[in-house]
N, C-alpha and C positions, 0 to 999 in steps of 0.2 A: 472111819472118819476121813483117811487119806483122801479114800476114793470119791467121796460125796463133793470134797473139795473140790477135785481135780476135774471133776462132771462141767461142763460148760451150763451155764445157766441161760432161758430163754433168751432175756435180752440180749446177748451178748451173741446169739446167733444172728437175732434180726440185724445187729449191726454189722456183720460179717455180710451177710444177704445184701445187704444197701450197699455196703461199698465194693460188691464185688459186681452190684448193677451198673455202678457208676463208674467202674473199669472198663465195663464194656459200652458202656456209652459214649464214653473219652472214647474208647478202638474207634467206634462208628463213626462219630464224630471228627476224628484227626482228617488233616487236608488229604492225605495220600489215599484212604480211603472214599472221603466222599470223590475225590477224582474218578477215580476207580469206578464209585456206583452212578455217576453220573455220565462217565462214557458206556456202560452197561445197556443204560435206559437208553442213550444215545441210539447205539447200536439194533438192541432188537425194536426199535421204534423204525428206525431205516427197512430193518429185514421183515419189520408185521408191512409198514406203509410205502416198501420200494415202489413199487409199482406207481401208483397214486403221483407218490414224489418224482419221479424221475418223469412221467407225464408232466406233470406243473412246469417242477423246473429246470430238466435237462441237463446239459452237462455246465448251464447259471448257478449248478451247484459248488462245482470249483472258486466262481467267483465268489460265491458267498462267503466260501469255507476260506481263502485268501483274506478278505474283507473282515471276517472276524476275529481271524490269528494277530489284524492289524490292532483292530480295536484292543482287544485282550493285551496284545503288547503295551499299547499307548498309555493303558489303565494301569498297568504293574507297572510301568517305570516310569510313570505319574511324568510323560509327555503333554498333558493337555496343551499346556501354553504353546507347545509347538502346531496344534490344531490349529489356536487364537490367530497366531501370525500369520501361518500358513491356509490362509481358508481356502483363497481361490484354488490350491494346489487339491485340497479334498474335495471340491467340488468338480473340479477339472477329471481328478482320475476315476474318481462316481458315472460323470458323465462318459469318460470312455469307457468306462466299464459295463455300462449298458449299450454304449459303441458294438462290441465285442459280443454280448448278448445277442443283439440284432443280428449281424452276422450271421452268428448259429444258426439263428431260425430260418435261414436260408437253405440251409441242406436238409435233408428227409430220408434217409433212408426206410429202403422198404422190407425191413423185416424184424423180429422181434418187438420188442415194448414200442421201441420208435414206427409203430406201424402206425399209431393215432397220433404223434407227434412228432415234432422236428428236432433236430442239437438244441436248440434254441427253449424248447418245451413251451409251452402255452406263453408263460410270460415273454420269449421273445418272439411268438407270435402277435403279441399285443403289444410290442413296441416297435414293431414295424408295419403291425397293419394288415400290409398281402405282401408277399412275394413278389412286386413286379417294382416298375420305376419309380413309384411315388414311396415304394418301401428303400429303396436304395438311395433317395434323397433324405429319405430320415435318417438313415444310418449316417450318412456327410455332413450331413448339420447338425448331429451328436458329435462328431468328430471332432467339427469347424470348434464347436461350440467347447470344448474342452481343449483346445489348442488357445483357445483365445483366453480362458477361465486362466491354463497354465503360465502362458507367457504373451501377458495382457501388450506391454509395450513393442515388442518385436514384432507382431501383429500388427497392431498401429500404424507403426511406422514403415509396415511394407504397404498398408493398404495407399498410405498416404502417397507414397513414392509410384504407386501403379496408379493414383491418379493424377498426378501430375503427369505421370506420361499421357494418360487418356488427352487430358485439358491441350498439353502441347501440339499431339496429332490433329483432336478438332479443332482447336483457335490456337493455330501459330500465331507469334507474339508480334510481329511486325502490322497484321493485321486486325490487330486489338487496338495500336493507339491511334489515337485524332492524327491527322497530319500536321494541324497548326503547334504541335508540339514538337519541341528535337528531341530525334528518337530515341532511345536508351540502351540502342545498341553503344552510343558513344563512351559507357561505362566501363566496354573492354575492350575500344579502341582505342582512346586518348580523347582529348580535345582538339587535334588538330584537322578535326571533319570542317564542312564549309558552316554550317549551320553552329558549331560552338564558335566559328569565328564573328560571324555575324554578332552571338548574341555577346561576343568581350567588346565587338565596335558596338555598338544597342548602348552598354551601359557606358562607355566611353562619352558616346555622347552627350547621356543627358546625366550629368553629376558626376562624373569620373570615381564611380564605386570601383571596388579591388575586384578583377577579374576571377572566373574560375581558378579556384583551387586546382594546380597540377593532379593529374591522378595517382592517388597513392599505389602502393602494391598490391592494395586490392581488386581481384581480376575476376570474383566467382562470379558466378550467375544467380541470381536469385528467383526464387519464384514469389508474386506478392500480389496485394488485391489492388484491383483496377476501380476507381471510382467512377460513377454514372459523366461526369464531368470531361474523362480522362486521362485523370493524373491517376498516377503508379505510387500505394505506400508502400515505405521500404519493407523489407521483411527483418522479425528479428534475430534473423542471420548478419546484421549489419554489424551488431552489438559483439564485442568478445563475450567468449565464454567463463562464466564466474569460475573464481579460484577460488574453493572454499581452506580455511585454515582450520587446523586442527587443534586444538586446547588440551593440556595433559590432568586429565582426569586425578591424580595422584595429587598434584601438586590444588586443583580446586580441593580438594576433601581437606587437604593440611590444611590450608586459610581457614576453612568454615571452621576445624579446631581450633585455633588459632582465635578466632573473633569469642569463640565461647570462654576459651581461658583468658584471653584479656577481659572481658565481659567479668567473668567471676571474681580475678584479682583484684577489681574496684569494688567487688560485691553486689555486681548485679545478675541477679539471675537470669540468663536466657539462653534459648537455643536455637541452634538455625535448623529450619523446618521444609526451607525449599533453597534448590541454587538457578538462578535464570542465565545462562552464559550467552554472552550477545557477543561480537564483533571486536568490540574495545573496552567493554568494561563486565564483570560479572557483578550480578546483582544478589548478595546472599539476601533470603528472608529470615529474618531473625524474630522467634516470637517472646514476647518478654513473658518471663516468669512472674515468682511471687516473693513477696515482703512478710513473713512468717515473724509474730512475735510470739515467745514462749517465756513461762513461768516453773519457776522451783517450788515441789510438790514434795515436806517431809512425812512420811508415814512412820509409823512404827509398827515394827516387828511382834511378834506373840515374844521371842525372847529377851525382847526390852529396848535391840536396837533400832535406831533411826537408819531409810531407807529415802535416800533422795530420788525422784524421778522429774522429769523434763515434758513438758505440757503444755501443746500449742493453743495458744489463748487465740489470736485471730490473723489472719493474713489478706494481705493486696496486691491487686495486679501492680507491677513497675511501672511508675510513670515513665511516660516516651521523652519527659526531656532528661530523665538520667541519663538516657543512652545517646542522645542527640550531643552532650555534651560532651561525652568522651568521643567527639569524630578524632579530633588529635590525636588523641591517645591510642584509638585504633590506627591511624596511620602509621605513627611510629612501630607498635606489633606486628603490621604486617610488613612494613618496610615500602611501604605506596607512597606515591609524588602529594598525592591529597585523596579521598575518598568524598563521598559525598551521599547523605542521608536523607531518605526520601522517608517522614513517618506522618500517615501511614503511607503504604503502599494501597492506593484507589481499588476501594473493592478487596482488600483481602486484607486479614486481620493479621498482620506481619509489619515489620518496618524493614524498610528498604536499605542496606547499604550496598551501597553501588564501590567496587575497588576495580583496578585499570589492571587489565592481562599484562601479561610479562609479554606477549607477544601481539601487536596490534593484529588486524585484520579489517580489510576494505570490503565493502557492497560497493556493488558491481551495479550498474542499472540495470541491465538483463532480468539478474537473479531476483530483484525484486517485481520488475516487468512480469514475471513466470509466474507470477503467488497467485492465491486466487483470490486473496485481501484487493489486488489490485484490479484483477478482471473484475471481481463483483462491483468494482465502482465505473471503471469504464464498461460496460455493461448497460450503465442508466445514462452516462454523459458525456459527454463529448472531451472534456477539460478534467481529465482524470492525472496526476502528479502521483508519482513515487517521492518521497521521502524520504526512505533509508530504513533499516529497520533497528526496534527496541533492545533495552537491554538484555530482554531474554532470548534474542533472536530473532522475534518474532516480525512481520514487515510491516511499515507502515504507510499507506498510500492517501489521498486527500483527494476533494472535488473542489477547486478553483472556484467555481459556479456558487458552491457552496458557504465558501471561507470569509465574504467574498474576495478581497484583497488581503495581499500577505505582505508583512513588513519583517525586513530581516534586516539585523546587524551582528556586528563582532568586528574585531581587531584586525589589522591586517594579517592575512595569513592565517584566518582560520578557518576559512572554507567557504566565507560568501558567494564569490566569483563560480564556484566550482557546482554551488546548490543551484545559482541560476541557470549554469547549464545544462546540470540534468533534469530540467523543468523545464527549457525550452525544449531539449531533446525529445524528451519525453510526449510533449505536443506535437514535434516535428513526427513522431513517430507513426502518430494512429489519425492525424489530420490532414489534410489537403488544403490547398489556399482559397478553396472555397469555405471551409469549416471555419479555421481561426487563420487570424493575421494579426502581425507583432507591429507594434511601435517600440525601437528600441532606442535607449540614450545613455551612451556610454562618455562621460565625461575624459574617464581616462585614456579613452582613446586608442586602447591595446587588446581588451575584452572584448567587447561582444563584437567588434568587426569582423572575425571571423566567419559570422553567419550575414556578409553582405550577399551571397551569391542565392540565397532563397527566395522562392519566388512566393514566401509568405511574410514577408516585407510591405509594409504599405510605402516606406519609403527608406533612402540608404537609411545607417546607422547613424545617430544626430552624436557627431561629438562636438558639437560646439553650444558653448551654454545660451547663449542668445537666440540659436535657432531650436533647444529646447524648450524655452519657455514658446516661444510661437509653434512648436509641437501641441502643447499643451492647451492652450486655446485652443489650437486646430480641434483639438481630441471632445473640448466642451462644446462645438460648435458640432461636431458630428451629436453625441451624446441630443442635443436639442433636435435635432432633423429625425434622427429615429424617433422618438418622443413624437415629435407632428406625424411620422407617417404610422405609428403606434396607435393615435387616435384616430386618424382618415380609416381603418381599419375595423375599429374597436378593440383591437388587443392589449392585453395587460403587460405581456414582456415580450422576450426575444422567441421563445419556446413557443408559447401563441401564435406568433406573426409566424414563424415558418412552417408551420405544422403541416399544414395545406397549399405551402406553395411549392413549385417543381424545384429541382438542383441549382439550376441559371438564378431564379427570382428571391434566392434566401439567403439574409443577410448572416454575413458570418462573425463569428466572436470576435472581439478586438482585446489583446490584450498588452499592458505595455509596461516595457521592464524599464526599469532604471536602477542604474549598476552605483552609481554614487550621487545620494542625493548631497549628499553637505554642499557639492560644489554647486548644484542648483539654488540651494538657499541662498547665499553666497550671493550670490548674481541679481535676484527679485525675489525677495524673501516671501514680502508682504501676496504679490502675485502668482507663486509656485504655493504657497499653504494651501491661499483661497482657492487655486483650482484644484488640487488634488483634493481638500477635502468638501468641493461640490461633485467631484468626480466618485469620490467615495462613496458619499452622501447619495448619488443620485442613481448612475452609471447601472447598478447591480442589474437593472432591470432590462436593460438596452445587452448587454452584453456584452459590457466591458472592465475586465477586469485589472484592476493594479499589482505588480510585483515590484514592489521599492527595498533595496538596499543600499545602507548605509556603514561607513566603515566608525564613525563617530557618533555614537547614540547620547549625540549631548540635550540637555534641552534646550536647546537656540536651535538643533536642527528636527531634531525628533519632539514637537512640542504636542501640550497636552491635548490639541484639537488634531491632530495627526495621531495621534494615538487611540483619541476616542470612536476615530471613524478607521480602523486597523484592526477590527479584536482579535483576528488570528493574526501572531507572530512568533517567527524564530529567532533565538542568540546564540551565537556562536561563542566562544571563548571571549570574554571581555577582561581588560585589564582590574578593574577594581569592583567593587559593589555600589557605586553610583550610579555606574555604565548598568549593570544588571539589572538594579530598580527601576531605571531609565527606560528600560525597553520590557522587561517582563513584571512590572511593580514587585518583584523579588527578588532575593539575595540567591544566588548557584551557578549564574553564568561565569562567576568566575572563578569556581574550580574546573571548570573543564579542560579538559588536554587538548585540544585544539586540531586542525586534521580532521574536519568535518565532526568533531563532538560538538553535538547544541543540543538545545532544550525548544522544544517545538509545544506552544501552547496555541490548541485549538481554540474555537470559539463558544464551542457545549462545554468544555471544561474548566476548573478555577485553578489544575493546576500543571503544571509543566511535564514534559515525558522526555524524558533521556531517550536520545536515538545516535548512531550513527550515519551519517549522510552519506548519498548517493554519489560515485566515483565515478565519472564520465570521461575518457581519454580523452587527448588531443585526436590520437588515431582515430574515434569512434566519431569526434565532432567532423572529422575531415571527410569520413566515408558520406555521413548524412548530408554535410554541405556538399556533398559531389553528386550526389545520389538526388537531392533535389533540384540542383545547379542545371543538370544538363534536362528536364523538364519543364525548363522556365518557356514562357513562350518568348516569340521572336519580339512582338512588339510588347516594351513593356511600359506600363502608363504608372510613374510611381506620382504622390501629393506631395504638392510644393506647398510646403509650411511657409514659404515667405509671401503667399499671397493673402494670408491671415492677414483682416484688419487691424489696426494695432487698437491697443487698448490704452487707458489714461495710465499715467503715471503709477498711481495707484495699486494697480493690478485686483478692482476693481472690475466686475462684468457689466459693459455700458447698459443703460436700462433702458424700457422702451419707450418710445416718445411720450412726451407727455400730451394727453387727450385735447388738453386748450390752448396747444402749440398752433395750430391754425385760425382760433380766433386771434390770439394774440398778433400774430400776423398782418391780418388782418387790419387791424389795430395800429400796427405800426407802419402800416401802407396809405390809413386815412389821415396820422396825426402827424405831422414832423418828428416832433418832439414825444418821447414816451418815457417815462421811469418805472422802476421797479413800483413807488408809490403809484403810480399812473396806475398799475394794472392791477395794483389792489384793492383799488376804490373799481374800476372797470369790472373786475372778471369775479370781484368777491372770495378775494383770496389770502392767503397769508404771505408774509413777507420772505420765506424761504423760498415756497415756490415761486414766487412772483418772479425773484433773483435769478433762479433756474429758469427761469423763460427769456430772461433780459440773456442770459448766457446764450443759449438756443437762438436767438435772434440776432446775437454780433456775430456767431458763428458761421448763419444763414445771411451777414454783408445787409441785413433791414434799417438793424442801429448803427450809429457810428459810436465806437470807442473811444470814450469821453478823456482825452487827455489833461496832462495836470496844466494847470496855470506858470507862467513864466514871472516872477519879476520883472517888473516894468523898470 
């Protein structure tokens, strides 16, 4: 009976059988083995198809076998990302890799396997073709072409540099400009050539403008484009080079903590989901959570006890004014001057808190000049502006043409003065005096003179208020003359009329700064409104556009008819919330920190975008007043605004004669005697106009001016 026991029984075999299969299928299986049988098959796969193979591919076997070892590595230590970044680099050494290939196929020995083919084998046969010179230019343009794939901008900037040398040996530069210009070698000579003297006696005599700018330290040479005309744009080598700052990543990550535990200790749920770090302020996106209400659930036990449980009945999204109203209270947590809460954030489903770096940081004009936000707009127009760039960094650049006028205020000292001139810069930069020409009017007297020495001046800089307002008619009195030769034409704007005419016959953009309106109001209120907003009103189409700032955004100067014909405008730092409703119908301009922080509201948008503004040197405005300065021509014909007729008291635009002025004339040539009744039984007319004619005809010495009676 021992024994019968002790006997294995069938089943008990077949499970010994199964797991001793599946022992050996784990062996076959395990990595070190299939390694093993896979270089096996490798192997006698080479030793059946040497032949064959070493025909195809020759010694482009090596590279293969390199090329795969790559990949193979890149996959086990899970590199891809380094592919991602690195693209051009793998396409680069791809291409010289079949560089190298070609090559091979160059040589042939004449005996063994390589008797039917080259080092190279068939395929580097086939990637050069034939053996002679049109193969060895293939091989250099795989070469060129993976040198350039490698090291994209080194390339660039040697080709660039070997054409400037071409350009300078074919058209030496003396011999590129007009003569009627002073030449530009004066740029690393001085001003004390005959021809800069000439042009300080030129403006001496007619208005005694501030002569050239001494030349600064700046000595380089530039190389830059010559217009059809032959004036010289500066290059943007004129501009310093931007100084980027660097923000401590550590101390961002704390704050965004930071906003989430203040956030919760009021009990609101949210979390920040993106950080945008700009220049002068980081912008956390913070996305709100949820409002969870729950219920007490008692069950009972099988052993009799009660078993409470917790049971979410229903929940809501955070309302955005919970969190708008602790801006305070976020200030104080994070220890900021003020923050300021953009909700929502336009186009993305986040709310904005904007808080100020521990460490500021300027834009540079350059560095925004560089972007391609900005070339895609000068690109289509002529009147392309940088602005500075947003809270996430990112740049923001504008069309003038577009806008069409911009109205800017802020308090003193917070960066008006400084926006205007990298916006004329900015013009000065990519235009010619045939393109645009400024009318400027600087009341204060210390700004924008600086740019008297340009020869995109229509005339000096107006600081005196009397001779701005006769600017100003001047400017509606052009505004009307384009308008008439717009129609002798048929064109509808400035773009139409030039399209088809040569360099010389095309009128150029007129645009005109004023640096402090207050004090223009101040002077003719009723007559600076009326023109700027006929000028507003009309101008867009002629080609002229307005840049008005103001350091008092009151409504006596900034009024609702000035604001209605403005719809894009900047604010800079205001003192209160008056000033900010004043100029943006919203409350934020007056948290900003001042130091070029504004709110720049375009004219597609309803609402404001946090930017930091464009930082333009003295040194940088000095090089380009220099750099224009000595281009001016000899004779210079600037418009005397005092030849402007004047206008009625009023400020009031005189209207045109009235139609029945020459009957009436008439009329009072056959009667002695005429009255306003006289002419309204005569001419069938009403007693206003009749009045307006009696006026028009003492003016014209026909009537006599009826004086009063004396006491006898």
């Amino acid at each position: 009976m021992s024994k019968a026991r002790s006997k294995p029984q069938p089943r008990q075999r077949t499970k010994e059988r199964r797991s001793a299969g599946k022992r050996f299928f784990n062996f076959v299986a395990s990595p070190a083995i299939r390694r093993l049988i896979f270089s096996i098959v490798i192997i006698v796969l080479l030793y059946v198809l040497w032949e064959g193979i070493f025909i195809l591919f020759g010694w482009g076997l090596i590279i293969i076998a390199i090329a795969s070892g790559f990949l193979i590595w890149v996959i086990r230590r899970g590199e891809l990302s380094v592919v991602k970044h690195r693209w051009n680099w793998v396409l680069g050494g791809i291409t010289m890799a079949f560089a190298v290939w070609g090559i091979l196929a160059f040589f042939a020995p004449g005996d063994g396997l390589l008797n039917e083919a080259t080092l190279g084998g068939r395929i580097g046969q086939s990637i050069i073709g034939s053996p002679d010179v049109v193969g060895g230019l293939r091989v250099v343009g795989l070469v060129f072409l993976g040198v350039v794939l490698v090291i994209p901008r080194k390339v660039w900037n040697a080709l660039k540099r070997s054409w400037r040398v071409l350009v300078r040996v074919v058209y030496p530069r003396p011999e590129t400009i007009p003569s009627q210009f002073t030449p530009l070698e004066t740029i690393s000579t001085g001003i004390d050539s005959p021809e800069a003297k000439a042009i300080g006696e030129t403006e001496s005599s007619q208005g005694g403008t501030a002569p050239i700018p001494s030349p600064p330290a700046w000595r380089s040479q530039y190389e830059s484009i010559i217009t059809p005309r032959g004036w010289q744009l500066p290059p943007i080598d004129i501009l310093d080079k931007p100084v980027e700052v660097q923000l401590d990543k550590e101390d961002i990550d704390n704050r965004a903590r930071l906003i989430e535990e203040a956030l919760a200790s009021y009990g609101v749920e949210a979390r920040v989901v993106q950080v945008n770090m700009g220049p002068t302020v980081t912008q956390f996106g913070v996305e709100p959570g949820w409002d969870r209400k729950y219920k007490e659930i008692k069950e009972r036990r099988k052993n009799g006890s009660y078993e409470t449980r917790v049971e979410e009945v229903s929940r809501t999204r955070v309302r955005v004014e919970r969190i708008t109203s602790l801006a305070n209270d976020l200030a104080l947590a994070l220890a900021a001057p003020s923050i300021r809460i953009e909700a929502p954030v336009p186009g993305k489903p986040v709310i904005g808190i904007e808080v100020p770096n521990t460490v500021f940081g300027s834009v540079a004009l350059r560095s925004v000049i560089e972007t391609a936000a900005f070339q895609k707009i000068k690109a289509r127009s002529k009147l392309a502006i940088t602005l500075g760039k947003g809270a996430g960094g990112e740049a923001v650049a504008a069309d003038l043409t577009r806008m069409p006028h911009l109205l800017i205020a802020g308090a003193t000292g917070s960066g008006k003065t400084v926006c205007l001139n990298s916006i004329i810069c900015c013009l000065l930069l990519h235009n010619s005096p045939d393109d645009v020409q400024f009318i400027m009017i600087d009341p204060k007297r210390v700004e924008l003179v600086t740019f008297n020495s340009i020869p995109h001046l229509l005339a000096p800089v107006v600081v005196d208020a009397d001779k701005a307002v006769k600017a100003l008619r001047w400017l509606n009195l052009e505004m009307d003359n384009r308008y008439r030769q717009f129609a002798q034409v048929g064109a509808r704007n400035i773009e139409s009329y030039n399209k088809n005419r040569s360099p010389g016959e095309q009128l150029p953009y007129l645009v005109l700064i004023i640096d402090e309106l207050a004090d223009l109001m101040m002077t003719a209120f009723d007559e600076v409104e009326h023109t700027l907003c006929r000028l507003a009103q009309l101008a867009r189409a002629t080609g002229i556009h307005l840049v008005v700032a103001t350091q008092r955004p009151s409504v006596d100067v900034v009024t609702g008819l000035i604001k209605a014909n403005f719809p894009t405008r900047i604010s800079f730092a205001v003192t209160s919330q008056v000033d900010s409703r004043t100029i943006l119908d919203l409350v934020g301009a007056e948290k900003l920190l001042g130091r070029g922080d504004m709110l720049y509201m375009p004219t597609e948008t309803g609402k404001p975008k946090r930017l930091q503004g464009n930082l333009v040197s003295d040194a940088e405005i000095e090089r380009l007043v220099y750099f224009w300065g000595n281009q001016r021509q000899i004779e210079i014909s600037y418009v005397d605004f005092d030849e402007v007729t004047e206008h009625p008291s009023s400020g009031r635009i005189t209207a045109a004669p009235d139609p029945l002025l020459e009957e009436a004339k008439y009329l009072a040539q056959e009667h002695k005697h005429i009255s306003a009744s006289f002419l309204q039984r005569r001419l069938r007319i009403g007693y206003p106009r009749a009045a307006r004619l009696m006026d028009a005809l003492e003016q014209a010495g026909l009537v006599e001016t009826a004086q009063p009676k004396r006491d006898s």
